[in-house]
C-alpha positions in Angstrom: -98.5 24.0 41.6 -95.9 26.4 41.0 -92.1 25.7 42.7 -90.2 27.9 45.2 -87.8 29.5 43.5 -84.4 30.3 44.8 -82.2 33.7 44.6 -78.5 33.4 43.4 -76.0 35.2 44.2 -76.7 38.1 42.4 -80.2 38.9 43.8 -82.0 37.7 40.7 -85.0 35.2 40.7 -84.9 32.0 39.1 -87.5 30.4 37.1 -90.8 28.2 38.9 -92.2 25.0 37.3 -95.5 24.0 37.4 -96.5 20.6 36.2 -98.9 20.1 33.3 -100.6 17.7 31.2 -99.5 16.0 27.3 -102.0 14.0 25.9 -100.6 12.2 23.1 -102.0 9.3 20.3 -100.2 6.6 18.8 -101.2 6.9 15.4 -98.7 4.2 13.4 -97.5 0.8 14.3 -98.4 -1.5 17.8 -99.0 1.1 20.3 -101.3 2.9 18.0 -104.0 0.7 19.5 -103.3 2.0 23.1 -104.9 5.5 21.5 -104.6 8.5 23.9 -101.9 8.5 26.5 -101.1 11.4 29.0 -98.0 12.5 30.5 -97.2 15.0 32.9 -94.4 17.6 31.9 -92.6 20.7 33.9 -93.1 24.1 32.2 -91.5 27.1 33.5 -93.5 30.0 35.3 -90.9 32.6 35.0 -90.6 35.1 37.5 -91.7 38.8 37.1 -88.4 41.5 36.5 -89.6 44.7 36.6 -88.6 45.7 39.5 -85.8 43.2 40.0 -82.2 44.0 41.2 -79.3 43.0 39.5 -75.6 44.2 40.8 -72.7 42.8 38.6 -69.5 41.5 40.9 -66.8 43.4 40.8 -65.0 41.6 37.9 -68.2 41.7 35.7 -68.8 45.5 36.1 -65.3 46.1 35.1 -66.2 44.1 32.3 -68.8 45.9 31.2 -67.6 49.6 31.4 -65.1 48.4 29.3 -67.6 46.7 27.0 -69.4 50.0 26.6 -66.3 51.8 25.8 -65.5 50.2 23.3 -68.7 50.0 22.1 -68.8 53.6 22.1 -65.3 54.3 20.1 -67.0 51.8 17.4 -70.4 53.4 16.9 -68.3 56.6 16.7 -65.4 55.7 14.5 -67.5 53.7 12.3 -70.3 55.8 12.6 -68.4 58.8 10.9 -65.2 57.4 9.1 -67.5 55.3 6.8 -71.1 56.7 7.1 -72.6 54.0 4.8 -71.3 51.2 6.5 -73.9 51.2 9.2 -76.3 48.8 6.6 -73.1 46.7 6.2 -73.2 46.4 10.0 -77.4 45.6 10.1 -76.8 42.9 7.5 -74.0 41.1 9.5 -75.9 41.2 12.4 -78.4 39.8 10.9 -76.5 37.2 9.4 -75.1 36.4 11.9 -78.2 35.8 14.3 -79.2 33.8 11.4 -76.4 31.6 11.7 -77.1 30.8 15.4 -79.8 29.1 14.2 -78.4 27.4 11.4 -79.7 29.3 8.7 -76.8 30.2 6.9 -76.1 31.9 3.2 -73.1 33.1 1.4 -72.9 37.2 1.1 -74.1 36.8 -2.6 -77.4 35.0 -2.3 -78.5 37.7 0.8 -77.5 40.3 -1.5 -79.3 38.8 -4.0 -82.2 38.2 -2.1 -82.6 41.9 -1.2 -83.0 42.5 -4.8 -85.9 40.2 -4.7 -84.1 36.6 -6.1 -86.4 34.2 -3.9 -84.7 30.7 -5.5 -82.5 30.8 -2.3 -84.9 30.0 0.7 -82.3 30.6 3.4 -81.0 34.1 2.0 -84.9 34.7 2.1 -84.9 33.8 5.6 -81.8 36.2 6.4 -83.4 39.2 4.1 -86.4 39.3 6.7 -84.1 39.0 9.7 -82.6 42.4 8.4 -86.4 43.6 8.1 -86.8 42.7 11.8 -83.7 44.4 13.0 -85.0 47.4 11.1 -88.0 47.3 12.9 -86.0 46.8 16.5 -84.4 49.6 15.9 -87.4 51.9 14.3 -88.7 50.7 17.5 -85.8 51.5 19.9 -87.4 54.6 21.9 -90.5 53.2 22.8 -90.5 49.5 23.3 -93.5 48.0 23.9 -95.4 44.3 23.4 -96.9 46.2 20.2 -93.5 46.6 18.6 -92.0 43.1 19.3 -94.6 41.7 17.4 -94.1 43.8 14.1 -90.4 42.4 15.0 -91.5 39.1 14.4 -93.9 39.9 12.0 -91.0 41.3 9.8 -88.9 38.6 10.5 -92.0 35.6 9.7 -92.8 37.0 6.5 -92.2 34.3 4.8 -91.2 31.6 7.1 -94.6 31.5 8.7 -97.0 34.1 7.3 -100.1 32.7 9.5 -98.0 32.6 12.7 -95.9 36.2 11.8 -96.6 38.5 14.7 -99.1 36.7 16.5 -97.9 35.3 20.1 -98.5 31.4 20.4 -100.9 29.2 21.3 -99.4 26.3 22.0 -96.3 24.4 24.1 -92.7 25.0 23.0 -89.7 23.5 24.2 -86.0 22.8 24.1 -85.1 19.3 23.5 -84.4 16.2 21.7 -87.9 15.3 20.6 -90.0 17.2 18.6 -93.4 15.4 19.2 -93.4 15.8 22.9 -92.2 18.4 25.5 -92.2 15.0 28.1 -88.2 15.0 29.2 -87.5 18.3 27.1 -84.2 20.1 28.1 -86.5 23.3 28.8 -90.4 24.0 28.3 -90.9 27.5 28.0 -94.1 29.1 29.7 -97.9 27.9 29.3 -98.9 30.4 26.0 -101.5 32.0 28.6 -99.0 33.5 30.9 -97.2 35.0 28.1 -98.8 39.1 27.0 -98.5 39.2 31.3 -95.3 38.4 31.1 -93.9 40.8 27.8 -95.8 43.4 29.5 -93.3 42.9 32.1 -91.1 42.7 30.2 -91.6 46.2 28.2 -91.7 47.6 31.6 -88.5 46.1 32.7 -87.1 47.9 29.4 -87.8 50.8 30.4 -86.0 51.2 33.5 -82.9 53.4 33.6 -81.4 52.1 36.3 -79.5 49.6 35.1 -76.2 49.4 33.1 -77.1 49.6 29.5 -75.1 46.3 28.2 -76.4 44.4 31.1 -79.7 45.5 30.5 -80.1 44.8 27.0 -78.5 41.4 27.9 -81.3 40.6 31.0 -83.7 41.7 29.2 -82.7 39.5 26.0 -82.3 36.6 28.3 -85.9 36.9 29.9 -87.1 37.2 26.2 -86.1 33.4 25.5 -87.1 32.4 28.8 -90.3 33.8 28.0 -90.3 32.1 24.5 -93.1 34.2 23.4 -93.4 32.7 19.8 -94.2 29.3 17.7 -90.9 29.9 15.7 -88.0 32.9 15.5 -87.5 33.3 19.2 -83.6 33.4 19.3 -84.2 36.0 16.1 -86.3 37.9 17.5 -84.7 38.3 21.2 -81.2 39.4 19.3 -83.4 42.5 17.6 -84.8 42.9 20.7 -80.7 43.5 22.4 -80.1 45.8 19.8 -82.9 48.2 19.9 -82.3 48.3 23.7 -78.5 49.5 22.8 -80.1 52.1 20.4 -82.7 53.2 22.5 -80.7 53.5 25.8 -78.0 55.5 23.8 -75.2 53.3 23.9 -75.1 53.0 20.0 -75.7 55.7 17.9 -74.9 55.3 14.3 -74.1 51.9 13.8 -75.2 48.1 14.9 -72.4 46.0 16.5 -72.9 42.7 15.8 -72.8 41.4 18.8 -74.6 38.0 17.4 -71.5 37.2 15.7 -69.6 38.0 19.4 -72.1 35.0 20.2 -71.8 32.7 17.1 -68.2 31.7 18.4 -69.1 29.7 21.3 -72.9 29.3 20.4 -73.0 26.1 22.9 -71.9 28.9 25.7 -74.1 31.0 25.1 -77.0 28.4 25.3 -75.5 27.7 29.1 -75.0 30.7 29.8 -79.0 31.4 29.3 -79.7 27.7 31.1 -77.9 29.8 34.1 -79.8 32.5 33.9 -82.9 30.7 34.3 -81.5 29.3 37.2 -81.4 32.6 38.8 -77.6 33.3 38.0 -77.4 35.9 35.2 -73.9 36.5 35.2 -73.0 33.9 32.6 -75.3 35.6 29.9 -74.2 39.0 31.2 -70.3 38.1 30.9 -70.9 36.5 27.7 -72.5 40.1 25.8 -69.4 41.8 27.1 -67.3 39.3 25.5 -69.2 38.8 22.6 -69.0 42.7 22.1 -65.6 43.1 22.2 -65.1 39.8 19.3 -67.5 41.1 17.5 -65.8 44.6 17.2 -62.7 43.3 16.3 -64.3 41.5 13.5 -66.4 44.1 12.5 -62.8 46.7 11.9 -61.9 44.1 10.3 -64.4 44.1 8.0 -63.8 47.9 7.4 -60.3 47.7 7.0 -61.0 45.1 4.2 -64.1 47.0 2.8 -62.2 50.1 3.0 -58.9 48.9 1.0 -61.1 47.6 -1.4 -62.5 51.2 -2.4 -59.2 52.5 -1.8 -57.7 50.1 -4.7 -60.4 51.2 -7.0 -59.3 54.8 -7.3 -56.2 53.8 -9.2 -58.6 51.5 -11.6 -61.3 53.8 -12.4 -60.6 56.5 -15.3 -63.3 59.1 -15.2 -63.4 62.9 -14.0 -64.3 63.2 -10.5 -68.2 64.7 -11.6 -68.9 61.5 -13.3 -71.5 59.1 -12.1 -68.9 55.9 -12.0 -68.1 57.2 -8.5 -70.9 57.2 -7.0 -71.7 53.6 -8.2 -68.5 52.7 -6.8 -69.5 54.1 -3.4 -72.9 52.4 -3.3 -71.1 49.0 -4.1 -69.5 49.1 -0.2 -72.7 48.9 1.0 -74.8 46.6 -1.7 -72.1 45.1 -3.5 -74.4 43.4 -6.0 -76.7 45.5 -7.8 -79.1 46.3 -11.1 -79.8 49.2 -13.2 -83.1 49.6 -11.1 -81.1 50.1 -7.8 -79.1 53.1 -9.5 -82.1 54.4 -10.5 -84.0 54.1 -7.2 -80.6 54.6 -4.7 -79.0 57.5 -7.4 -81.0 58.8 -9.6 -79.4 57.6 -12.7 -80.9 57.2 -16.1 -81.0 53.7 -17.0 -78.3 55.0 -20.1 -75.9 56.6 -17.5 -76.2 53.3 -15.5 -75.4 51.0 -18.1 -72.4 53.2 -18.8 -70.8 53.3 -15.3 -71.7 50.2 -14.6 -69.5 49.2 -18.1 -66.8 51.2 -16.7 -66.7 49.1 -13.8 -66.6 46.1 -15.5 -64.0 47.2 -18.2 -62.1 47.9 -14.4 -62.3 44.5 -13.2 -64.3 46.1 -10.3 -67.6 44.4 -11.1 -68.8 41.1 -12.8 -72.1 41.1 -14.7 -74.5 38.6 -14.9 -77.5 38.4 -17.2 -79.9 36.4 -14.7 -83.2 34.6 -15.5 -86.6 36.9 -15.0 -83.6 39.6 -12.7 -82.3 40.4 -16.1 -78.6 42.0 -15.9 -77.1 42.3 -12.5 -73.3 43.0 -11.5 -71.4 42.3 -8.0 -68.3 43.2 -6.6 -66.3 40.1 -5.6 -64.2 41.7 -3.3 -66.9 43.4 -1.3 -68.9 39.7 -1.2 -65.6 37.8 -0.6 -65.2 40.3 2.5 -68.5 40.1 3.8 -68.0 36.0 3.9 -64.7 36.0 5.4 -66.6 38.3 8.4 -68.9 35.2 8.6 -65.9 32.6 8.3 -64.4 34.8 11.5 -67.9 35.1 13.5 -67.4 30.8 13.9 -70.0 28.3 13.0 -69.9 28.3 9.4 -73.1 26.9 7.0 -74.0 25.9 4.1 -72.9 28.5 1.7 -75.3 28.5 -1.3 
């Protein structure tokens, strides 16, 4: 039978529990001859949003307008000052996310990665997250259950082929034990109440009544409530917040990372969306205006260092201004490790002319090159990878980097 639920402060529902059945078997050691042993377990039955009402308090609003400013003067400055660092952006979001779940890489594997190096699993892992977000946002003026799932599918590409894209079948919970959801910290939904649920979702999303920050934050937090997936929930819900800012308008040209806003106080965060499911959603709400604002800072930053970096080059590359050098140079801001393929594919070079800017660079000290195993000769910038990590070393929680 399903709980009452209560109504906080701010008008919004909390989550219902209903109590269910785990059958487990002792397999190994004394119990095992007991065999088959059932437990009953709370799941949540969370409520429907569509039409729900949210009003922020005073302080909170305030918050958020000025979130959304500068969220704005970002997209914008950013946006035009630097025109190719909007994929910079995408792949420090997506780090970043990444991170929150503690799958970490250093700036170099991703990069390799992209070009196709799977010997790194987690910078595998973080490659698809940027495939997801791609999909968010490809996705961001029509939302619907249809486009979450090639979200995930993008993301679970090689994490979970069989499962990518497919919503699950099975219990998943929050907690200490990984055999039982009996005691768990939080059981998400039975999997049969979750398509009624995204469908409520995706209808949610597409009010426009309701301040765009806060939305995208709701609507994030009802996503992990919802817990739609076997695996890459948390991923998934973060490209979900950012196709709702691109869809709704409030970013344009560029993605702010607001995961790495997050990443600083990641046990926070997970309170903030214990509140919300408690029918207070001003924790999670607060915490996306806070998180925006950190992770703007960062993110100039990380232009300012990017930018000096191809400032400094100028007085170290010798070449007329039609020669090919430069444009290699301008590509490196954005994919600071590349091949001879790539500036065939991204400028049209012969493989001759690339070899020959790509000497120039090195002859500079601009680039490293590295013959590679079965890759065959790639070259990075350091300084562009060395400012990509310190972005991650900023963000907070800081992993392995391999």
């Amino acid at each position: 039978m399903v709980a009452a639920t209560e109504t906080a402060r701010a008008g919004w529902p909390a989550i219902g529990h209903e109590s269910l059945e785990w059958t487990s078997r002792y397999e190994f050691g004394p119990r095992a001859a007991l065999g088959e042993q059932a437990n009953r377990y709370e799941a949540a039955v969370p409520a429907l949003i569509r039409q729900a009402e949210y009003s922020p308090t005073g302080s909170v609003a305030a918050e958020l307008e000025d979130a959304a400013v500068a969220i704005r003067e970002f997209d914008s400055e950013l946006g035009a000052g630097l025109a190719p660092f909007a994929s910079v952006l995408l792949r420090t979001e997506s780090v970043s996310s990444s991170m929150i779940e503690n799958v970490s890489a250093s700036a170099r594997s991703v990069a390799m990665a992209e070009l196709g190096d799977q010997s790194r699993q987690n910078a595998t892992l973080i490659v698809d997250n940027v495939s997801a977000m791609k999909a968010a946002l490809a996705a961001a003026d029509d939302l619907t259950p249809e486009t979450i799932l090639a979200m995930h599918r993008a993301l679970m590409a090689h994490a979970d082929p069989g499962q990518a894209g497919k919503w699950r079948e099975e219990p998943v919970w929050i907690g200490t034990s990984a055999r039982t959801p009996v005691g768990a910290d939080y059981v998400a939904p039975r999997f049969e109440r979750v398509p009624e649920l995204i469908d409520d979702l995706a209808a949610f999303v597409k009010r426009n009544d309701v301040q765009v920050l806060a939305h995208a934050m709701l609507a994030h937090a009802q996503f992990e409530t919802i817990h739609p997936f076997a695996d890459g929930n948390g991923r998934t819900g973060r490209a979900l917040l950012q196709a709702i800012l691109r869809g709704k308008g409030l970013t344009r040209n560029v993605t702010v990372p607001i995961s790495a806003g997050l990443l600083v106080d990641v046990r926070s965060y997970h309170l903030a969306l214990d509140s919300y499911r408690e029918g207070d959603p001003e924790a999670i709400v607060w915490m996306g205006a806070e998180a925006a604002f950190r992770a703007i800072e960062n993110g100039r930053r990380l232009a300012s260092d990017i930018g000096q970096a191809r400032e400094s080059w100028n007085g170290r590359i010798s070449a007329r201004a039609d020669n090919a050098v430069w444009k290699v140079a301008d590509l490196l801001t954005r994919q600071p490790v590349v091949t001879s393929k790539v500036l065939e594919d991204e400028l049209g070079l012969s493989r001759q002319t690339a070899w020959r800017a790509m000497g120039q660079l090195e002859e500079a000290g601009i680039v490293v090159g590295v013959n590679k195993h079965k890759m065959g000769r790639n070259w990075r910038s350091e300084e562009i990878l060395n400012a990509l990590d310190a972005f991650a070393r900023r963000a907070g929680r800081r992993g392995r980097a391999d």
